[in-house]
Structure formats: C-alpha cells, structure tokens
C-alpha positions as CSV (number, residue, x, y, z in Angstrom):
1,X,57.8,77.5,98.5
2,X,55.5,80.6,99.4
3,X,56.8,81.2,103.1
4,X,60.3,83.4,104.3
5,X,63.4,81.7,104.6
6,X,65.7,82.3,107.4
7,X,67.9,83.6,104.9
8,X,65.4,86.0,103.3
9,X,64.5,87.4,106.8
10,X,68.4,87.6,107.6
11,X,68.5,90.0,104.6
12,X,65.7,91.8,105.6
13,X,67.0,92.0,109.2
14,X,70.7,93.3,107.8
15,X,68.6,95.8,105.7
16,X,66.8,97.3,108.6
17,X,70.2,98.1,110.5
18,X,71.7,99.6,107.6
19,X,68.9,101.8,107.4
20,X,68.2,102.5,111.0
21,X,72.4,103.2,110.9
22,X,71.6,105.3,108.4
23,X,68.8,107.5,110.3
24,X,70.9,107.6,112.7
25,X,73.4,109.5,111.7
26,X,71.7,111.9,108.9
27,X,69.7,112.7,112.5
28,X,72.7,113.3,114.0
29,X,73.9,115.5,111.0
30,X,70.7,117.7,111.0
31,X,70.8,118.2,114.5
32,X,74.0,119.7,114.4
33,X,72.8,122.0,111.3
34,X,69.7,123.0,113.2
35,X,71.9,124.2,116.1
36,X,74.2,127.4,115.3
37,X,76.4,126.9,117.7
38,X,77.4,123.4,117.3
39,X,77.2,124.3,113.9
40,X,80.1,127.0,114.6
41,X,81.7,125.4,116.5
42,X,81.9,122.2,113.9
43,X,82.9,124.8,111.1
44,X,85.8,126.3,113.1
45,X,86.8,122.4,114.1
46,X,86.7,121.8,110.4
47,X,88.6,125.1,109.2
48,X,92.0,124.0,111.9
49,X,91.4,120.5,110.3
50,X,92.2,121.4,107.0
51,X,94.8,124.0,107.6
52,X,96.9,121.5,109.4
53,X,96.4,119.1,106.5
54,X,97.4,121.7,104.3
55,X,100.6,122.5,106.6
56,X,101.0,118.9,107.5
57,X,101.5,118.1,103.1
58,X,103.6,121.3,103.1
59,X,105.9,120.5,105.6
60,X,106.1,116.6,103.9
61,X,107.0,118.5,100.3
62,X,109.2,120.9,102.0
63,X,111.8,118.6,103.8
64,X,115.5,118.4,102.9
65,X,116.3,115.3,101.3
66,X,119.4,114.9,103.5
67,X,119.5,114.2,107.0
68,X,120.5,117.1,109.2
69,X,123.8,116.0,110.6
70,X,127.2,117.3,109.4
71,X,129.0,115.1,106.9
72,X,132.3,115.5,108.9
73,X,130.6,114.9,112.4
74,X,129.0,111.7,111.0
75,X,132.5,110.9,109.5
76,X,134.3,111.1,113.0
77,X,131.3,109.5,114.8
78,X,132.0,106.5,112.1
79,X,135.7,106.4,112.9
80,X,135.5,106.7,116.4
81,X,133.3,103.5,116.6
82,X,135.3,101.6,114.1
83,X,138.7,102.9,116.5
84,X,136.5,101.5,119.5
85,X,135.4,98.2,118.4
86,X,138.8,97.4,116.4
87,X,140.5,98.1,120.5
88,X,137.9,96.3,121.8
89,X,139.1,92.7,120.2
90,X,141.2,90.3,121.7
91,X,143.9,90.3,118.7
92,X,146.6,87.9,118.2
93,X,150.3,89.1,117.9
94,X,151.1,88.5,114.2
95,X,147.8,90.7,113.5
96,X,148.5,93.9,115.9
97,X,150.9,95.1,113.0
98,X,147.9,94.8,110.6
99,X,145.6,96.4,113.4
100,X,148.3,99.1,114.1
101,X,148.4,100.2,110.8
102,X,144.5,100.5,110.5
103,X,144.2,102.3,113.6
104,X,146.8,104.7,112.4
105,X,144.9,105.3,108.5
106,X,141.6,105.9,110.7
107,X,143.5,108.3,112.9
108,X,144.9,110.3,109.7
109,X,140.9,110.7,108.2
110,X,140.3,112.7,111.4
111,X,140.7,116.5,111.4
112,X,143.2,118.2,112.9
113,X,141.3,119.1,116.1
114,X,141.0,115.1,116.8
115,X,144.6,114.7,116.2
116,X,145.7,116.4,119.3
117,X,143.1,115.4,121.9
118,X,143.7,111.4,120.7
C-alpha cells in the first residue's frame, strides 16, 4: 500500500510535460521581450493583425444583402436555359403545340433587345 503505482507515476510523468511545456514557452515569451527587435518586429506583426481583423469584420457587416447581378440579366439567363433545355427534348407531336406556346410566353418576358436577335 506505501509504494507508487503505475498510475500515480503516469500522473506525475503527464505533470512534468505540462510544466516543462509550460517553461518552454514563457522562455520563449521572455526571450522575445528581452530582444527589442524581435520585440518590434512582433508588435508591428501584431498591429497589421488586428487591423485586418478589424477590416476583415467591417467588410462582413458592410456587404449588400443581395447578390451583385442584375435582376433582368439573371431573368434572361433563367429564360434562356429554360428555352434551351425545353428545345433540347425529344417531344412528341400532340405536345409541340403545348411546347410552342411555352416557348413563345418565355420569348414575350424577354426585353425588346432579345426579341430581335432571337
């Protein structure tokens, strides 16, 4: 009952890394205060770091909540894909007057500009 286990010196063991991992970088940490121009040079690393945080979360607040592209140039890409795959289908005859009729709807959503070149 009086001796160390081998989980008691496991313990002790994981204790002595933490420590030593410990050392280790509070050593590191004073070296770098000791020297003034890693300690610059740390301080201006630091200064950019937080400035592009700070421009990073402003640019995140700052955004438009809608995307970018024109309503009417999304509509015509939209129509122009539906037009394509709706050719693209090997219909039967007693549906082209149903597909004719569709085609021709999409066709009058388009401007005026689309009208003529189609």
């Amino acid at each position: 009952m009086g001796g160390i286990t081998t989980k008691m010196k496991r313990i002790i063991d994981i204790d002595k890394l933490q420590e030593a991992q410990h050392r280790q970088k509070s050593n590191y940490w004073q070296r770098i205060k000791n020297d003034p121009v890693k300690l610059g040079q740390y301080k201006e690393w630091r200064k950019q770091y937080v400035n592009k945080k700070k421009e990073k979360e402003a640019r995140a607040l700052s955004r438009p909540p809608i995307a970018a592209v024109p309503f009417e140039k999304a509509r015509e890409n939209i129509i122009s894909q539906i037009t394509d795959l709706m050719c693209i289908v090997d219909w039967q005859d007693h549906e082209l007057r149903n597909v004719w009729t569709a085609l021709e709807n999409l066709r009058s959503l388009l401007p005026a500009a689309w009208k003529g070149a189609a």
